[in-house]
N, C-alpha and C positions, 0 to 999 in steps of 0.2 A: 866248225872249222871249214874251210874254204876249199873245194872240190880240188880245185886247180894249183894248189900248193903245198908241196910238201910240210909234213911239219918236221921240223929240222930236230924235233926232239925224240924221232920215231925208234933212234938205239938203242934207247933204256926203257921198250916196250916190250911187256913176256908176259906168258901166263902166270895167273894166281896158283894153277895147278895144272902142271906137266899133263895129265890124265885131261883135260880139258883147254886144250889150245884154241878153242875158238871166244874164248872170254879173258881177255888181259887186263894189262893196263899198266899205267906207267910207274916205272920204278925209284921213284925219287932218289933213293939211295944210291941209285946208280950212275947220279950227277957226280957221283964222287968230291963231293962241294962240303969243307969241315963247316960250312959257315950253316949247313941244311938243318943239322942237329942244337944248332943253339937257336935256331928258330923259335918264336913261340908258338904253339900249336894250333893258334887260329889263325898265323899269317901261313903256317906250311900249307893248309888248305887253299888261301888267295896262288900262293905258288904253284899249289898240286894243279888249277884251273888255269893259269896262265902256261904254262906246263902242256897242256891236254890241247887245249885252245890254239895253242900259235899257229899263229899262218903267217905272218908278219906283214898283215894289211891292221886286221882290228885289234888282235893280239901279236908282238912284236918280241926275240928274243929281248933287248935290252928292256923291255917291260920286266921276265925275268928277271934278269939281271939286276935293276933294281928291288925285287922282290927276296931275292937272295941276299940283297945287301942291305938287309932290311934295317942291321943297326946302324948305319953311316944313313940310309936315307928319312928314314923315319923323321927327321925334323928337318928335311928337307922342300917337304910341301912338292914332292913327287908325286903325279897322274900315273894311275896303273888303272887296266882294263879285268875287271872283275865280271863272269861267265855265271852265272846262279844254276846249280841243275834244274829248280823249279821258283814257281810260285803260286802262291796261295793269297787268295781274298776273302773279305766277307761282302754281305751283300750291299751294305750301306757305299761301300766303296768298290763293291764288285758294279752294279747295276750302273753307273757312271764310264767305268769303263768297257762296259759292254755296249755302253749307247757312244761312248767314244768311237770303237771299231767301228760300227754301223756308221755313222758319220763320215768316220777317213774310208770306208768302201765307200761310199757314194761319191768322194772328192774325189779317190785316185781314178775313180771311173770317168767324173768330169775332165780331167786332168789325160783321159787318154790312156790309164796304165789297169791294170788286173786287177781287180777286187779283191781277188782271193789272196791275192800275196797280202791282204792284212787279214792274217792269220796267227793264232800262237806255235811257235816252234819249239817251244818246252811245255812240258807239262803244267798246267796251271788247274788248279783247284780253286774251288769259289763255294766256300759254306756256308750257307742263310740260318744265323743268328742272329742279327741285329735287328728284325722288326717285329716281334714276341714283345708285350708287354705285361705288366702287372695292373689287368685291368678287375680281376677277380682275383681272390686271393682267400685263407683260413677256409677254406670248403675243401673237401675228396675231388668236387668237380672243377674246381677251379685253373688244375691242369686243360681239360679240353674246351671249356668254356674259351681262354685267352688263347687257345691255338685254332679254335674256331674263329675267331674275332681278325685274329694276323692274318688267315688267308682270306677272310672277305676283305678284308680293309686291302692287301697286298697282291688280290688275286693278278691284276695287269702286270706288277712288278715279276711276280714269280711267270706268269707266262712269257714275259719278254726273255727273263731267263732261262726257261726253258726253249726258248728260241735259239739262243745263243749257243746251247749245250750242244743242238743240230748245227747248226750254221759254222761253227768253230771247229777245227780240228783239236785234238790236243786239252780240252777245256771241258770238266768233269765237277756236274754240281751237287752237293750234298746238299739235302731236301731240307726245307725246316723241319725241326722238333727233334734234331740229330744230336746237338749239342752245340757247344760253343768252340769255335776256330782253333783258337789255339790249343785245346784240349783233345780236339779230335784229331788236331796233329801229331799230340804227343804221342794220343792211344792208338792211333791205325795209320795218320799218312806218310808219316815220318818213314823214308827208308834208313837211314842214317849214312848206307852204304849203297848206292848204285850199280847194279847193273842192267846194262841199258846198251844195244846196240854194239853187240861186244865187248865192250868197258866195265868196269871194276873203277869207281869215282865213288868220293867223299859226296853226301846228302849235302847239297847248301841250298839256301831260297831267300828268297826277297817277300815281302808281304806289303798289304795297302791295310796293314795293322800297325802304329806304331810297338806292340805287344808281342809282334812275333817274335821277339826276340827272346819266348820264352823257350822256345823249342832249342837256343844254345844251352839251358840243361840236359840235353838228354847228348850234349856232343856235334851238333847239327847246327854248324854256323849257319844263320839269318837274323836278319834286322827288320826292319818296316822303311818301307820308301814313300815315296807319295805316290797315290794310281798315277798320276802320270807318267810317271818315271819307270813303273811296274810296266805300266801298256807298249815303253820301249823296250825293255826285258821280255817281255812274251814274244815280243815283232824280232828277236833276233839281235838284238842291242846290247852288248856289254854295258855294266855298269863304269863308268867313270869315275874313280875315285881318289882323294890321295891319301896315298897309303898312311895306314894309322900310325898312332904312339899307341903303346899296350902296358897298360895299368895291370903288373900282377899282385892280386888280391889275395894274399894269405891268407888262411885259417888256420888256429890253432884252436887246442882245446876242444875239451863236451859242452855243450847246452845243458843246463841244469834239469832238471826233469820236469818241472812245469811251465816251460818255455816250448813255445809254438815258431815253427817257420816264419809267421805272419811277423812273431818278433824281431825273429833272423834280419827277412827283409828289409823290414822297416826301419832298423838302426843301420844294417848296410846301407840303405837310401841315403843318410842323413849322412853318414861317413864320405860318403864317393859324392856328394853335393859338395861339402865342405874341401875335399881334397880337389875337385875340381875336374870331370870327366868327358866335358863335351868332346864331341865328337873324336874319339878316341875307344879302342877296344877294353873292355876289362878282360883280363884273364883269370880265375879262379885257381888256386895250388894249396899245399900243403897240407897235412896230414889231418884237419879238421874236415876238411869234402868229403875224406873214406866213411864221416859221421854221419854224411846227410845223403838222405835217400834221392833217388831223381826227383820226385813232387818235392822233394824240400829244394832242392837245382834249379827248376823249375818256377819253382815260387820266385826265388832270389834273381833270375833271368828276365821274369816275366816282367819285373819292375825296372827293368833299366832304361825305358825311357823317362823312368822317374829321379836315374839319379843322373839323366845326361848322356850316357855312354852310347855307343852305337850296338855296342854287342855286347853281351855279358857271358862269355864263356867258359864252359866247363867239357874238358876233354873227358871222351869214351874212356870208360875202365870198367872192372870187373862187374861195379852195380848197375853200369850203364845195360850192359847185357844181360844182369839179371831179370833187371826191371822188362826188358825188350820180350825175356821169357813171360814172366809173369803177366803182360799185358797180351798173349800168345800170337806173337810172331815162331814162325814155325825155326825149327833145328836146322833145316839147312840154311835160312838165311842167317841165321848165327852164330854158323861156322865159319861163313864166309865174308863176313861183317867182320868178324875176328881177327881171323886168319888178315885181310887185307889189310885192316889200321894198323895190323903187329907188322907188319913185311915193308908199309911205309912211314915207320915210325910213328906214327899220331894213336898209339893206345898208351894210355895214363897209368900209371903206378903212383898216387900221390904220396904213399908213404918212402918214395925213393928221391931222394934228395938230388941222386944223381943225375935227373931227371929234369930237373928243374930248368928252364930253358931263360935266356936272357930277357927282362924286359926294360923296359922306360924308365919306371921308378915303380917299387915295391912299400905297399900299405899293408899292415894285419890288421886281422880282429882277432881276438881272442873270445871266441864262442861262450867260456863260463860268464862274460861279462855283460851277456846281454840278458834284458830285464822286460818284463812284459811290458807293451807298449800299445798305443796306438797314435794315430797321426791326423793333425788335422787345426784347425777348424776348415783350413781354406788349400791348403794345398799339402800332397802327400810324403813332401822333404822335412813335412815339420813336425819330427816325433817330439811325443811325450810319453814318459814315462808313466803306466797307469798310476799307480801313487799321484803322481801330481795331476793327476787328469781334472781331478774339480778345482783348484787351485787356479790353474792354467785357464781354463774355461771360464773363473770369473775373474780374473784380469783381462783379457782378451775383451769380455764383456761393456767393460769400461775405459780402454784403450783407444788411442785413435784409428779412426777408417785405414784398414789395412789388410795382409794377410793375418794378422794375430789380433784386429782390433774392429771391433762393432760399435762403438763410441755412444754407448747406451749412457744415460746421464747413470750417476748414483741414485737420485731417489728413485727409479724407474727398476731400480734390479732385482727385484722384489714383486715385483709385481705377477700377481694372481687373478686369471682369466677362468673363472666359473664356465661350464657346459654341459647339455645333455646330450648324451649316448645311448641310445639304447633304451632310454626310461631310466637310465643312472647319470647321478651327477658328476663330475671329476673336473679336475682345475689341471689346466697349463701355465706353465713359467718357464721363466727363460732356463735353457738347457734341457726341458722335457725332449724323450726322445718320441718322434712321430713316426719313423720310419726304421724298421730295422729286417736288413737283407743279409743274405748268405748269397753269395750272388758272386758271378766273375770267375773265369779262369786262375786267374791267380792262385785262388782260394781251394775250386771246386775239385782240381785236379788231384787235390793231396789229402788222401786216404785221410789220413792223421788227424787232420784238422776238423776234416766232416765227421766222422767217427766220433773228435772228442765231443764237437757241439751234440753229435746225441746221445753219447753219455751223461755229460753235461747235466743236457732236458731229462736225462731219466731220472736222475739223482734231486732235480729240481720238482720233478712230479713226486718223487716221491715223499717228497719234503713238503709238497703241498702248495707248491709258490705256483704262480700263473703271472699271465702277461696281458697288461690291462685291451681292454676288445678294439677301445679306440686306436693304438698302434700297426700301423700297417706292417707286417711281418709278412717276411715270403723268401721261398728257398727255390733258387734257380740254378739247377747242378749245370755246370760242363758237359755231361753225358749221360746217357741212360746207366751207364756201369756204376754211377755214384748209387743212383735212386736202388739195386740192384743190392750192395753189398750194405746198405741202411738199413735194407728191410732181412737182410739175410745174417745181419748184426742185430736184430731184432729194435733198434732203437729208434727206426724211424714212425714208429704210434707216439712215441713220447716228443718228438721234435713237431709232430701234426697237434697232438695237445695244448702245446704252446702257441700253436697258430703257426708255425712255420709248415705249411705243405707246400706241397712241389707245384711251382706256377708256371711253370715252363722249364724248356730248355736253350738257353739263350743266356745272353748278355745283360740285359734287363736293365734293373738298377742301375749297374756300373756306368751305363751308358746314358740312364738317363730316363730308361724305359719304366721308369718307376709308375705312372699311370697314378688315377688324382687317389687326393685324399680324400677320407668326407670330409662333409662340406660342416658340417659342426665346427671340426677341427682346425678350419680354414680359416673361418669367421674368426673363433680365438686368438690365433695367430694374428690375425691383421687388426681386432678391434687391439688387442693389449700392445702390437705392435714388436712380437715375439722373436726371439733369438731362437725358431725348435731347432734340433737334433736330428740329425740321421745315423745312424752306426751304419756300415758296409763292410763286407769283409772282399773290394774292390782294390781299384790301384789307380781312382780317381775321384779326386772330392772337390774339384776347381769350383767356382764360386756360381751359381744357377744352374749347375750340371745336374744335380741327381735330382731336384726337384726344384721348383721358384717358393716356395714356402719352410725351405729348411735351410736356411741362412750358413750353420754350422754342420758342418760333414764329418763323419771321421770314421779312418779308414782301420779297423782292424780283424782278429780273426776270426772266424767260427762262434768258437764257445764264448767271445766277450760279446759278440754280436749279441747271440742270448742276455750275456749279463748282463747289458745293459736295457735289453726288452723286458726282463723280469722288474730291473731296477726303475723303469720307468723315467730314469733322466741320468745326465753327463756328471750331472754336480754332486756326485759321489766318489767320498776316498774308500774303496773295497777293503783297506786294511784295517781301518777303524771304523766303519761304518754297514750297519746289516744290507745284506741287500733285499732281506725284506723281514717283516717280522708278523709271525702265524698270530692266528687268534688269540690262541691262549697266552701270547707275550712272548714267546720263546724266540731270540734271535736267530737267524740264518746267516751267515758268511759265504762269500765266494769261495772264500777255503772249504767250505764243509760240502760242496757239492761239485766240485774242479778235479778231473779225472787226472792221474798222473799219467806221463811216459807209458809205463808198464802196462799199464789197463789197457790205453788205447793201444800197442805196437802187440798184445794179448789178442785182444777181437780180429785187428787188421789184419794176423797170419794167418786166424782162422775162416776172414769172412770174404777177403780180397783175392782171386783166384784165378787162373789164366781163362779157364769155360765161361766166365761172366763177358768179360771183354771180349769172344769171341764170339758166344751169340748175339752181341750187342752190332758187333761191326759185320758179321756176314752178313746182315739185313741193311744196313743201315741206308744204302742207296735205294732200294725198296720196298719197307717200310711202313709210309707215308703215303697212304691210300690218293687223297687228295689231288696231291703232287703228282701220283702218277694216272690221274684220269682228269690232270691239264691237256689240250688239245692248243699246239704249237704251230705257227707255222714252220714250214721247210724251207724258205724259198731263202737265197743267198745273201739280198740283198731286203733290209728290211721297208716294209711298208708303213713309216707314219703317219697313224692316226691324230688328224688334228685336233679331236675334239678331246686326248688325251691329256690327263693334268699331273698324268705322271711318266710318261716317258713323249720327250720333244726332239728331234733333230738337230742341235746346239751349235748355237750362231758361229763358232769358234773360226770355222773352215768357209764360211760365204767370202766369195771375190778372191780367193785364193788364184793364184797364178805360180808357173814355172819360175819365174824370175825374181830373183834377191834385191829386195829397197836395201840403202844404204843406211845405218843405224841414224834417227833423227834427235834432237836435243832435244830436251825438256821445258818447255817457254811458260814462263808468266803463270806457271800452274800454283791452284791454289791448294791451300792444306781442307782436305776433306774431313779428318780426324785428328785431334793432337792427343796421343796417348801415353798410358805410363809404363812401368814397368813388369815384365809376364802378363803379357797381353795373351792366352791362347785360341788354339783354334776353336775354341767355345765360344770364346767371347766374337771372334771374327765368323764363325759359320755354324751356330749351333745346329746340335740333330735333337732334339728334343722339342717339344708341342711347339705348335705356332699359336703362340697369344692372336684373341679374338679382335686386337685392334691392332695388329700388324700389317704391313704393307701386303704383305704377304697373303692374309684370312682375308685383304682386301678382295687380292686380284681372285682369289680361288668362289670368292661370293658370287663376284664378277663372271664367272663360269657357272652359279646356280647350284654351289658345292652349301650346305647346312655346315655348321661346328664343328659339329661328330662327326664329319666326314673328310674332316681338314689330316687325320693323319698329323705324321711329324716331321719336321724338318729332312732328317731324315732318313726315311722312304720316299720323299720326294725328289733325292738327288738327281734322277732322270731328266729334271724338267728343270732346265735354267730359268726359265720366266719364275718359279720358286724360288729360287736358289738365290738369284742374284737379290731378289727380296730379300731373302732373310739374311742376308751379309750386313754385319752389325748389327744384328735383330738380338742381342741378348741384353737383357733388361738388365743385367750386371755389369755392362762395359761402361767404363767413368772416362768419359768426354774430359778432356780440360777445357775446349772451347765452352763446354759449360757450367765445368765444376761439379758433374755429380753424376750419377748412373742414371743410365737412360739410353733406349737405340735412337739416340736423335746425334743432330749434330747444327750446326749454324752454319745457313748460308751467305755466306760472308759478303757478296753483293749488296746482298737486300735487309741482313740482319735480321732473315727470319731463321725461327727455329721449327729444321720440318724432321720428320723419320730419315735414314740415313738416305737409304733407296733414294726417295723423294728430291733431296735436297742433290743427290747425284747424277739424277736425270735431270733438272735443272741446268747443271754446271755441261752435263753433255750437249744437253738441245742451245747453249751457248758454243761449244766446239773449244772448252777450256779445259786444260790439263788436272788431270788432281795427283798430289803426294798425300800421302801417310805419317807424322811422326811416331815415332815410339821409342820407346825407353831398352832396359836388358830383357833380354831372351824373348825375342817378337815370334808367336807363333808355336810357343810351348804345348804339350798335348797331345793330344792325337794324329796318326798322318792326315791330313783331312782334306782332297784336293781341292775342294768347294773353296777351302779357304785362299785357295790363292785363284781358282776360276771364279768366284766371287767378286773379288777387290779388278781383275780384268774390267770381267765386264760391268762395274760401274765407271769406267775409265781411268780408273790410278795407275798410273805410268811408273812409279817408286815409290818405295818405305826406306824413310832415312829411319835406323833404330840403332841403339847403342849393340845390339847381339843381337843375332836369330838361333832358335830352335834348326838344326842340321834340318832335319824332314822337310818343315816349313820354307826352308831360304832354297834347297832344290825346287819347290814345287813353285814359287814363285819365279823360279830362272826356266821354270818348264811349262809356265805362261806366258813368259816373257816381259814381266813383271822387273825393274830392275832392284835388287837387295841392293840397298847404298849401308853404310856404317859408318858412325863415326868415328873419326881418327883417337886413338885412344888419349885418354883425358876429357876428352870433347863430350858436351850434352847437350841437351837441346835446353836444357836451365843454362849451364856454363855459359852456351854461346847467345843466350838472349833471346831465343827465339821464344812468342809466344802462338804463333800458327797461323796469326793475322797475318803475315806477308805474302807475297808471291813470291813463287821459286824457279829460279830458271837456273838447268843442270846441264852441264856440254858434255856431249857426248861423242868423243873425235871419232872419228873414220877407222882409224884403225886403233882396235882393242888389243891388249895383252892383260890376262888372269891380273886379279887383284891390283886392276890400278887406281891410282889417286886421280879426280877430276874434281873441277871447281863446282860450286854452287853460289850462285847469284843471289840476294834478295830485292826486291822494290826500296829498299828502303837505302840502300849503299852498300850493306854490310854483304863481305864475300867470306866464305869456306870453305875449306878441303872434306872431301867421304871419299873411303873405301868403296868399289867397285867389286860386290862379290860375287864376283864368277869365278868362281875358282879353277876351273879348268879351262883348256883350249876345247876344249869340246861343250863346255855350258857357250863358251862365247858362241860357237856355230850354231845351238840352239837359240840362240839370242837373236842371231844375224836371219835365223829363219821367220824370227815371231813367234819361236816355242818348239817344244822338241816333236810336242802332233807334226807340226807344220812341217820338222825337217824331215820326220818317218814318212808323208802322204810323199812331200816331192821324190824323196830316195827311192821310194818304192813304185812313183810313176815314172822315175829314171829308168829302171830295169824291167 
């Protein structure tokens, strides 16, 4: 809030407690406004911050005001200025914005203004999960073997981070081998309740996770933004937003007893796809939430980027503070967490109807209704019911090229790929599974689930079953607390039996970080020209993510993860089919070895305990011997090493000047990609290996880099000369300019066909424009900023696409990238285009949010697109060349 101005909302400011006058905070209630109380709970928090915030420069009463009138504006496509108390990164997208700062210090200093004002002014957390991979695995040692291998591969990336830990005020890094972001949010960073500088405020954060948004279980509005847009949040930057519609999501009913969260979620996924949630809040109510614990909250949060929503919230109640205990956050902030949501309305009673606050439009579920599931081949909206799970899988098998189609001929589905393993023979076919992970936040955070998978394995040991050697299997908890109450549940020898031991602590699989298979298993795969299997118990199975050799992904829980490593493939119905059968003949069933409800919620009271989580988190900053005998520099302004291939100075800010260019049109530019529909940030900037014949293992050879020393995509996000490489580098993205998957594209000059990069440095050392088509939902996935600093710096000036992904369409408005759309009805089939044209787009002088402008082609033919900048404030980002651009000048203004 602004030194020099009152804030006009300073009379409904008191203590939380008389006995303690020097800690207040604002008393909403004392707006005396009837319209406060039919709020929904996640927007009184957007109010409680506009509220706290006003000065009425960046925060403005009539921002209030509409805030307050939430239900008249709500479909209004109103801008309100949203304040985050924090944020949190991981390091894939952490290390990008740390080499960001370093960059705008350098410029504002060119530029004449203070270095140090680019600084974070909230608290911002950065937790290194994301470069841990599954390079050993089924060994005792297999834990520090892979943890050794991340820091020599990552030692530059983690020392620059730990540069940044100094150099930054405000900015506090959690070492590798802590656990995974979102998890370690729920268990230690999470305040829920603030105080801070006086103040008594609601916990809210922004993330460069599209996944944070799982910490809205525990009552803790956050979303995922794109780093860019994060790095203007740390700098002091409201979010710009328009205010949402809020989808409240009933529950009714119990879950049946052998129904998992994973179930939960994953039919909630499909429900709020099908009712339709972009960019819009869910709210969660009704007397089914009292049923589910915060990991099951959790669970069902963590996946809301997968059904669309921006947030998926669940307000503070009684479990919420149970859980707060249980995880040992101490008595008095308990009290006080309490005490403060009860005094400004925002603590939940779901079993009070009266309670129940207005929303947009109201959807149930009825919890007994949901049936064990899992999802998949290709993306994780698409449940299936396990009953049909092999059914589904050999339709799909012979289906057209799609999300649900491998268009494998018939006589071919059948087919049997003999190999040896080990001095034993075993046959792969389509649906074998090759991979199978417990892996991911989602999953790792909830007792229940981890618990039941090593019941599960005990019942399965006991019974004599195993899981064939060639299967890559590996269990990557969220946090040391998991691996802690496994062994203290006694069932983690039997989860290691099966070859699941603990490979780290990270992200791993979910991401991508799956690390190779053998190479036996490889050969199979590609001589028979195989459909293998991955199970995950993740919340991403997009199409070359979790590996390039497992064509079908599917994303479900825990203990099916097991059943299907036992069972050795996809193509089984569990109801009528053994999942395995002993020597002597005797069938096995998943029924006969499937823990109930009781058994597992049995163990977890007795094995899950506030002293685990607290010895786990007083150490947890360090720890990590390694980590802490990094030698960092100090100095303010960073010194780049040129010879560096993983952290570069990034061209973004060269030739930067005070002065504003006038917005230019889009001439004669040609289409660089013609795409279809859910294109995501994988396919435009994957993080996983760089294939040995990419532009990319080009230039890093070109440097005198071996194979094994190529690392992944990314841990290389520091270094744009990578990055801009691997933009369209995914060996899954289907070109229409050529009809098939491949990172290539045709350079429509010359009609040759070169790698993407290649054929874009071409079109630049000409000085010609490139567009992008694409189809719905451009940029699905993960927040990933590479993907829109990627598509920059090849030169693509705009992406016409039927939809974008919210995260995606911000991060290209915070490159300055422009999102066009087409007018509804409108395709890029409808209007005839095949990509071959040139496109020239006008671009008038003066802007207003969401307008309509023409589009030219070479050929006669003219069209109308949507202009989406949604806001008055994306347009000044736009008018800058990017929101970097507007933070360096504002900050060499003052």
């Amino acid at each position: 809030m602004s030194a020099t101005v009152k804030n006009p909302f300073q009379h409904i400011v008191e203590p939380l407690d008389p006995k303690d006058p020097k800690h207040q905070f604002y008393n909403l209630s004392k707006l005396g406004d009837p319209r406060y109380d039919r709020l929904p709970f996640s927007i009184r928090i957007l109010l409680e911050s506009a509220v706290r915030n006003c000065d009425e420069f960046l925060v403005k009463r009539s921002d209030v005001e509409s805030i307050l009138n939430w239900k008249e504006t709500q479909t209004q496509t109103v801008e309100v200025p949203f304040r985050p108390a924090r944020v949190i990164l991981q390091d894939l997208t952490g290390v990008p914005a740390v080499v960001d700062f370093a960059a705008m210090r350098d410029a504002v200093m060119k530029l004449g203004g203070d270095p140090e004002k680019i600084n974070p002014v909230c608290p911002a957390d950065l937790v290194i999960d994301h470069s841990i991979q599954v390079d050993f695995n089924r060994k005792p040692d297999s834990l520090q073997k892979n943890q050794d291998l991340e820091f020599d591969r990552n030692r530059e990336r983690f020392q620059f981070l730990k540069w940044g830990s100094k150099a930054f005020r405000n900015m506090r890094i959690i070492p590798p081998g802590s656990g995974i972001v979102h998890q370690v949010n729920l268990e230690y960073l999470a305040r829920v309740v603030f105080k801070y500088d006086g103040y008594f405020y609601p916990d809210s954060l922004v993330g460069t996770d599209s996944h944070t948004t799982m910490i809205d279980g525990l009552g803790v509005l956050g979303w995922g933004v794109g780093g860019i847009e994060a790095e203007a949040v740390m700098l002091g930057q409201p979010i710009s937003m328009v205010l949402p519609e809020v989808v409240g999501y009933k529950l009714i009913g119990t879950p049946h007893k052998l129904i998992t969260s994973t179930d939960i979620v994953l039919t909630v996924t499909k429900h709020l796809r099908q009712v339709g949630v972009v960019g819009k809040f869910v709210e969660f109510f009704g007397p089914g939430v009292a049923q589910l614990s915060i990991a099951d909250r959790a669970t069902i949060a963590n996946m809301c980027p997968e059904y669309g929503a921006t947030a998926a919230f669940f307000p503070v109640d009684d479990v919420s503070i149970q859980y707060l205990e249980q995880t040992g956050r101490d008595a008095e902030k308990l009290a006080y967490i309490t005490e403060y949501l009860k005094a400004v309305g925002m603590y939940r009673d779901y079993n009070s109807v009266s309670q129940d606050p207005d929303f947009t439009q109201v959807v149930e579920l009825d919890l007994d209704t949901v049936v064990p599931c899992c999802s998949g081949p290709k993306r994780p909206q698409d449940r299936i019911a396990v009953s049909d799970m092999k059914n589904d899988f050999e339709t799909c098998l012979g289906a057209k090229q799609g999300f649900k189609g491998f268009q494998v001929p018939p006589e071919r589905h059948n087919t049997a790929i003999p190999f040896q393993f080990n001095g034993k023979e075993y046959t792969l076919s389509h649906g074998s599974v090759v991979i199978a992970a417990i892996t991911s936040c989602t999953n790792t955070s909830n007792p229940s689930v981890m618990l039941g998978a090593g019941l599960l394995a005990k019942k399965a040991i006991e019974c004599g079953l195993s899981v064939k050697p060639y299967i890559k299997t590996s269990l990557s908890p969220g946090s040391g607390v998991v691996t802690y109450y496994l062994k203290k549940s006694g069932v983690m020898k039997y989860l290691s039996q099966l070859g699941f031991e603990v490979v780290g602590y990270g992200c791993m699989t979910c991401i991508g970080n799956s690390g190779p298979l053998p190479e036996p298993v490889v050969e199979s795969i590609t001589q028979g020209d195989l459909v293998a299997a991955g199970v995950l118990s993740g919340n991403r199975n997009f199409e070359g993510r979790v590996h390039p050799n497992t064509r079908a992904n599917y994303l479900a829980s825990p203990p099916l993860v097991i059943a299907y490593a036992i069972a050795g493939t996809v193509r089984i119905d569990f109801e009528k089919e053994p999942i395995a059968i002993k020597s002597d003949g005797k069938e096995i069933f998943l029924r006969d070895i499937w823990p109930t409800r009781e058994e597992i919620q049995a163990v977890e009271s007795a094995c899950v305990i506030p002293s685990m989580f607290k010895e786990v988190y007083e150490k947890i900053e360090s720890v990590n011997e390694r980590w802490n005998s990094l030698v960092a520099p100090s100095d303010k302004l960073y010194t780049w090493d040129p010879n560096s291939t993983y952290i570069k100075s990034p061209p973004f800010f060269n030739g930067l000047t005070m002065q504003l260019q006038p917005p230019k049109s889009i001439n004669d530019a040609y289409v660089l990609l013609n795409l279809g529909d859910s294109v995501t940030t994988d396919h435009i900037s994957p993080a996983g290996n760089i294939a040995r014949t990419s532009c990319a293992a080009r230039y890093l050879t070109s440097r005198d880099l071996t194979p094994r020393d190529y690392n992944s995509y990314g841990s290389r996000r520091g270094n744009d000369a990578v990055m801009a490489r691997g933009t369209f580098a995914n060996i899954r993205l289907f070109n229409k300019l050529l009809n098939k998957q491949a990172p290539q594209t045709i350079h429509l000059p010359t009609g040759d066909t070169l790698d993407v990069f290649d054929a874009a440095e071409r079109y630049q050392q000409s000085g010609v424009p490139l567009v992008v088509l694409a189809g719905k939902e451009y940029g699905s996935g993960s927040s990933r900023d590479w993907a829109a600093k990627g598509p920059f710096l090849l030169g693509i000036k705009a992406v016409i696409a039927e939809s974008y992904e919210r995260i995606h369409r911000s991060n290209l408005v915070g490159m300055g990238v422009i999102p066009l759309e087409y007018l509804p009805g409108d395709t890029a089939k409808s209007l005839g285009l095949t990509g071959r044209e040139r496109y020239t787009v006008t671009i008038p002088e003066q802007l207003t949010p969401r307008m309509i402008v023409d589009v030219k082609l070479d050929t006669g033919k003219t069209f109308q697109v949507q202009m989406r900048f949604d806001t008055d404030v994306e347009l000044a980002y736009f008018r800058h060349g990017g929101i970097l651009n507007y933070m360096i000048r504002k900050m060499s203004e003052n």
